[in-house]
C-alpha positions as CSV (number, residue, x, y, z in Angstrom):
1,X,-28.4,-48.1,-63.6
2,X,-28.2,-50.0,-66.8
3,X,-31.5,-48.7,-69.0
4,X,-30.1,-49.8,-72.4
5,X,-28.4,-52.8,-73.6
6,X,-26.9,-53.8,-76.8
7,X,-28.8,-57.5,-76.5
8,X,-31.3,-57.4,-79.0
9,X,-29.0,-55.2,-81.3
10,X,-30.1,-56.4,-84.9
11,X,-27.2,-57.6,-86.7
12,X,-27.0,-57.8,-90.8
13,X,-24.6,-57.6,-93.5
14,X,-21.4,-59.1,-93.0
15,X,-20.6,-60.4,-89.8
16,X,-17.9,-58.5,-87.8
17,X,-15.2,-61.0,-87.9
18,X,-15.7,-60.8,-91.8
19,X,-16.2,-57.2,-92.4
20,X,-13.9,-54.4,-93.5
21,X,-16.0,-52.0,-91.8
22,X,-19.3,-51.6,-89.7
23,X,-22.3,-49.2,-89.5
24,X,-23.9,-48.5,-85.9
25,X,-27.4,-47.2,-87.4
26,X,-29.6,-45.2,-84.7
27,X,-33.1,-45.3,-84.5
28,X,-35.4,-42.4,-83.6
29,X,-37.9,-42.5,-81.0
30,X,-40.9,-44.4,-81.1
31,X,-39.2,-46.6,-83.8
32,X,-36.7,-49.9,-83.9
33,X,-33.7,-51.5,-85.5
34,X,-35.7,-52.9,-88.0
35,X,-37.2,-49.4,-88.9
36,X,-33.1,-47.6,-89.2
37,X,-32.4,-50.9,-91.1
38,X,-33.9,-49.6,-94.0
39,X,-31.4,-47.3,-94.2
40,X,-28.7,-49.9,-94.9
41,X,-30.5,-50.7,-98.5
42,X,-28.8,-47.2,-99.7
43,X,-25.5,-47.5,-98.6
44,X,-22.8,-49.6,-100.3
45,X,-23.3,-52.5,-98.2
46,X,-20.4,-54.8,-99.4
47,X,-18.1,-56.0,-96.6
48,X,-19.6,-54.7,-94.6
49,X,-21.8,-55.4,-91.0
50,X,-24.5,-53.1,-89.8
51,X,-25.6,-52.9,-86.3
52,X,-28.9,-51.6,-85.1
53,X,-29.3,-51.2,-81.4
54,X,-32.5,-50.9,-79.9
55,X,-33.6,-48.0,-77.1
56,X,-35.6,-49.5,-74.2
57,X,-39.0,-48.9,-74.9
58,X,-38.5,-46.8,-78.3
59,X,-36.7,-44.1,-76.6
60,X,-33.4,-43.1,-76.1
61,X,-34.1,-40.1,-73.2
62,X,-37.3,-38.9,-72.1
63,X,-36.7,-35.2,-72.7
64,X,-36.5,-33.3,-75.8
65,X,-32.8,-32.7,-77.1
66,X,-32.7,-28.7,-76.1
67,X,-33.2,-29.7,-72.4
68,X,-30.8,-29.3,-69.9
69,X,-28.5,-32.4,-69.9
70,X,-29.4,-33.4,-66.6
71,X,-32.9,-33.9,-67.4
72,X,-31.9,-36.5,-69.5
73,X,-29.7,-38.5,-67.5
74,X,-28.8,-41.3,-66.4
75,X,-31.4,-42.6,-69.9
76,X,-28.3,-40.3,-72.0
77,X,-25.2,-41.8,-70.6
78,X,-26.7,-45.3,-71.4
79,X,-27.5,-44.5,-74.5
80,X,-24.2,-43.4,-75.5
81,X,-22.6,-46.1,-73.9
82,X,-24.4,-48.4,-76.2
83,X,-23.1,-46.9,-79.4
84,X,-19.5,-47.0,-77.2
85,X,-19.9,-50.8,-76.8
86,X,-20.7,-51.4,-80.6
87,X,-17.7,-49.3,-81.8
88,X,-15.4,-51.5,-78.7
89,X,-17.1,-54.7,-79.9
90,X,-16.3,-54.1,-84.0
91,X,-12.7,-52.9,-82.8
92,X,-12.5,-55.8,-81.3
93,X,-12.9,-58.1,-84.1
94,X,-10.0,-55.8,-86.1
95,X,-12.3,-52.8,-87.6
96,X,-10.2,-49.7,-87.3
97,X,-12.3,-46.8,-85.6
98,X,-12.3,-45.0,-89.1
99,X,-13.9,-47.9,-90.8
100,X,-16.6,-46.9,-88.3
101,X,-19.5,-45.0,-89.6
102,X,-22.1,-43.4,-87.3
103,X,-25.7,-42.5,-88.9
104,X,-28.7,-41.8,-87.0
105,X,-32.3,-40.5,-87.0
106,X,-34.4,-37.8,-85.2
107,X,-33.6,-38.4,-81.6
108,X,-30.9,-41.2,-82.9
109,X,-29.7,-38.4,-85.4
110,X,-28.9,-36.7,-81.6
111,X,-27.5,-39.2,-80.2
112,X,-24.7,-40.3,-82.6
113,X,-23.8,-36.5,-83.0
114,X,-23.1,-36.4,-79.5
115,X,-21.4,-39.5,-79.6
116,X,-19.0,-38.1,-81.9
117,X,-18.5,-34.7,-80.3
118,X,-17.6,-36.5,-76.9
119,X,-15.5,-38.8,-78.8
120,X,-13.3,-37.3,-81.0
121,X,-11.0,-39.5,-83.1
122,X,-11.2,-40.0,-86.9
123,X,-14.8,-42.0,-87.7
124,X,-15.7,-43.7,-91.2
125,X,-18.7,-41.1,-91.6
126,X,-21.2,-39.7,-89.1
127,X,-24.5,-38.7,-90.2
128,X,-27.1,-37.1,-88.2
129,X,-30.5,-37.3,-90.3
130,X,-32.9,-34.4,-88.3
131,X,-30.8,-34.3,-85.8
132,X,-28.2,-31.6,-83.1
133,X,-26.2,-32.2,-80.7
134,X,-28.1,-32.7,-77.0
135,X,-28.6,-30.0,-74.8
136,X,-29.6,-26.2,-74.7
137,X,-28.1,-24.0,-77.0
138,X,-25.4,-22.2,-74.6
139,X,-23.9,-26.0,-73.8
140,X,-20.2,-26.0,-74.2
């Protein structure tokens, strides 16, 4: 089951193919792109693309992030796999995985942080704005 899809990702900044690095920026629930894209107007922003993916219907999972990670499934697993097709598509146009950053909000601030914890390799930055990593507190 397919719930999110990187079409309708908003795309700014440099384009990939011309970048020297790229910024996956999350958006909480309830918001958009557009909303996290704000976020790209404090960062040093030369060279580089920003992408901000949007959550079917504002959210990323239905459940608060301290619930037991089944009861966010399958909406979790597509969700990540989002922010795993972003980071394959600006590899794919020669950005090196630590010219990668990762920033988030609220339940985007989640999601990236548990991106990064189930993918561990060397990122540009990860920043979790309000945000833990998914499940209840005794999760390995």
């Amino acid at each position: 089951m397919k719930l999110h899809e990187i079409k309708g990702t908003a795309r700014f900044g440099q384009p990939l193919s011309q970048a020297h690095g790229a910024v996956i920026l999350v958006h909480g629930r309830g918001s958009s792109p557009h909303d996290i894209a704000g976020l790209a107007d404090v960062m040093p922003g030369a060279g580089l693309a920003f992408l901000a993916p949007p959550a079917t219907g504002g959210t990323w999972y239905p459940q608060r992030f301290l619930a037991p990670l089944e009861r966010n499934e399958p909406w979790l697993s597509s969700a990540l796999n989002v922010i795993g097709q972003l980071v394959a598509e600006a590899q794919a146009a020669g950005i090196a995985a630590e010219q990668i950053g990762l920033a988030g909000f609220s339940q985007g601030a989640c999601l990236v942080l548990e991106y990064a914890s189930r993918n561990p390799r060397r990122h540009g930055f990860v920043a979790g704005l309000s945000g833990a990593l998914i499940g209840p507190p005794d999760t390995p």
